[in-house]
Each structure stands twice: as structure tokens, then as C-alpha cells.
C-alpha positions as CSV (number, residue, x, y, z in Angstrom):
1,X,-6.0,24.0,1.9
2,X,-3.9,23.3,-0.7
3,X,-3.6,19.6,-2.2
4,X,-1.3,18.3,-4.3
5,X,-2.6,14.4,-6.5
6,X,0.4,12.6,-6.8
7,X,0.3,9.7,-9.6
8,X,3.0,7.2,-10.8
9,X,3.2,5.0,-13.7
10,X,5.3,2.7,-11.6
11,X,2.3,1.9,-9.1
12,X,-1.2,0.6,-11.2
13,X,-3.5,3.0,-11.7
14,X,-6.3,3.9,-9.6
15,X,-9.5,1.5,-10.8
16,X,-12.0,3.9,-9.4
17,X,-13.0,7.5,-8.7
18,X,-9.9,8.1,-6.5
19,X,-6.0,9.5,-6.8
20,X,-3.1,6.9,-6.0
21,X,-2.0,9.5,-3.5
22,X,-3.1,13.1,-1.9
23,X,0.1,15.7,-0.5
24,X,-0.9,18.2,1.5
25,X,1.9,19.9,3.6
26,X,4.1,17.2,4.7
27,X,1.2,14.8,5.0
28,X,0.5,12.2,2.3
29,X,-2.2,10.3,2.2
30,X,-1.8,7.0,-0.1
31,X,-4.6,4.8,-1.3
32,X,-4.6,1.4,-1.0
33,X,-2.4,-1.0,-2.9
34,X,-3.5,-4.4,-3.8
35,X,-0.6,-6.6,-5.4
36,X,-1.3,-5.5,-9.1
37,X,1.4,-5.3,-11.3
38,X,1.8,-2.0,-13.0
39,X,2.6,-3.0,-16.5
40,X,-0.6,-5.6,-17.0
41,X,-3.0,-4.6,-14.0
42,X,-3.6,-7.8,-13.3
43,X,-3.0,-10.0,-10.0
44,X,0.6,-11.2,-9.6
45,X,-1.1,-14.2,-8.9
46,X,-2.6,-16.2,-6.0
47,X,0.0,-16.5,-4.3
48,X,-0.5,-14.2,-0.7
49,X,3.3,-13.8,-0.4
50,X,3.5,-12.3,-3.8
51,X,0.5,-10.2,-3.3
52,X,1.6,-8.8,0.0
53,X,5.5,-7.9,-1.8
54,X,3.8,-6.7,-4.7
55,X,0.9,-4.0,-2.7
56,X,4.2,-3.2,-0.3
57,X,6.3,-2.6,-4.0
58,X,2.8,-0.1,-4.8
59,X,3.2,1.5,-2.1
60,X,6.2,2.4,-1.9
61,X,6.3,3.5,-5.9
62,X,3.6,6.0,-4.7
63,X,5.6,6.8,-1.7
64,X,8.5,8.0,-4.0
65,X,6.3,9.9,-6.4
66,X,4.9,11.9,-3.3
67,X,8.7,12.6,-2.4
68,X,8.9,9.9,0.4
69,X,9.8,6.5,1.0
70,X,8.0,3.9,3.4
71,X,10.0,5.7,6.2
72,X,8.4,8.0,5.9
73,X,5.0,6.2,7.2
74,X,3.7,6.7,10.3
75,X,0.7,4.7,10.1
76,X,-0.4,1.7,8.0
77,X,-4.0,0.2,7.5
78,X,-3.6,-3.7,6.4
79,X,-6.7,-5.7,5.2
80,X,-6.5,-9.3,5.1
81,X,-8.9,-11.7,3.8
82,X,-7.6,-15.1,6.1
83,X,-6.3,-13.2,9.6
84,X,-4.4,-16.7,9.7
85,X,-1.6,-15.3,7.4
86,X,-0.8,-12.4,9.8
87,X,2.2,-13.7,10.8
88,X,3.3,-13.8,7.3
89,X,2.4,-10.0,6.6
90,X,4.5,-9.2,10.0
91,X,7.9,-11.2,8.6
92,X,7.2,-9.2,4.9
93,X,6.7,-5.8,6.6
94,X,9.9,-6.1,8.7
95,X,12.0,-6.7,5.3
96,X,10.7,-3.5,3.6
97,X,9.9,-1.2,6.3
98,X,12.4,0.5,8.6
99,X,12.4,0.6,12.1
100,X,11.4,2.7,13.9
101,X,7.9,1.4,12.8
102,X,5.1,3.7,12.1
103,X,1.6,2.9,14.2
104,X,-0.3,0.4,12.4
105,X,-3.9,-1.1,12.3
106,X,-5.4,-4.7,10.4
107,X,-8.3,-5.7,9.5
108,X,-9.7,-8.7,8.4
109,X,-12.9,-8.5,5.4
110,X,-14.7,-10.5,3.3
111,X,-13.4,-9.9,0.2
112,X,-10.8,-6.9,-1.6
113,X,-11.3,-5.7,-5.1
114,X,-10.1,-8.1,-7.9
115,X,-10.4,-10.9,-5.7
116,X,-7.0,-9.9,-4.1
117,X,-6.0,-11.3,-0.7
118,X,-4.0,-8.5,1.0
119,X,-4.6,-4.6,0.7
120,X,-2.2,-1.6,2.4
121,X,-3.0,1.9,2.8
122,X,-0.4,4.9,4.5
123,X,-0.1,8.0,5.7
124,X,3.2,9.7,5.4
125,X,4.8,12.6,7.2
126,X,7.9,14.4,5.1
């Protein structure tokens, strides 16, 4: 198998043993994306709204480095820490992703790394 790491300055780097992003074919695989901000890797703050634009600006940062854009996704994983802001998450995906939309999963936890509120994940298909 061959695998290709994809990394981008433009997404924040990875804060564990992990790539942002594994190619191999046309399948990508992208890690998740909390709402960091790139240039400080910090929190854009506690608001969820900017948390959810910012991991969904990650993404698609990594997206691009792999060759791809969120198009391109056929399935998202979304972690939420309050399952009552859902709605919210649906009105912010349907600005920055095209339709048709990929196949998606959510899943509420207990807490996401850096005390973030929101966390997305992809799989792409080139």
C-alpha cells in the first residue's frame, strides 16, 4: 500500500502522535479538527459557533493540501460536547459544504482535547 502524509501550515498542527491527513489512492483520510487557529494554536475562543467555523476552516485547509476540497467528502464524524447545539452544527455545515452531502455520523462525549466544544473528522474520495 502506498500512503502519502499530507501536512499544511494553514491547518494547526497535529498535538499528538498522528498526521493532519493520510492519501492513499483517491481516499483521504483527515484527522480531526478542533477550532484552533493555525497561527497561535490556541482556541478561537468559547464561542461554539466560532469553534465549529474554525474546525470546518481546518478541515478544509487539510482538504486542499491532500488535493480536495470538502466536496470531496463523503463521510463526516462530528463530536459534540452539548448534543443541544446540533441544530446549530446542521445550519454551519450547510454554508460550507456542498450538496450533494456526504454520509455523516455525530457523537456526543464528555470532553475533546483543549477543552474544545466541537471536533470534525473526513474521509475524502478524489
Amino acid at each position: 500500500m502506498n500512503k502519502e502524509i499530507i501536512s499544511t501550515s494553514k491547518a494547526p498542527a497535529a498535538i499528538g502522535p498522528y498526521s493532519q491527513a493520510v492519501k492513499t489512492g483517491l481516499v483521504v483520510f483527515l484527522s480531526g479538527q478542533i477550532g484552533l487557529d493555525p497561527a497561535t494554536g490556541e482556541l478561537v475562543g468559547e464561542d461554539f459557533e466560532a469553534q465549529v467555523r474554525q474546525a470546518f476552516r481546518n478541515l478544509a485547509a487539510v482538504a486542499e493540501a491532500a488535493g480536495g476540497t470538502l466536496a470531496h467528502a463523503v463521510k463526516f464524524t462530528l463530536f459534540l460536547t452539548d448534543l443541544s447545539r446540533f441544530a446549530k452544527v446542521n445550519e454551519i455545515m450547510a454554508e460550507v459544504v456542498p450538496q450533494p452531502y456526504p454520509a455523516r455520523s455525530t457523537v456526543g462525549v464528555a470532553s475533546l482535547p483543549r477543552g474544545a466544544q466541537f471536533e470534525v473528522e473526513a474521509i475524502l474520495v478524489l
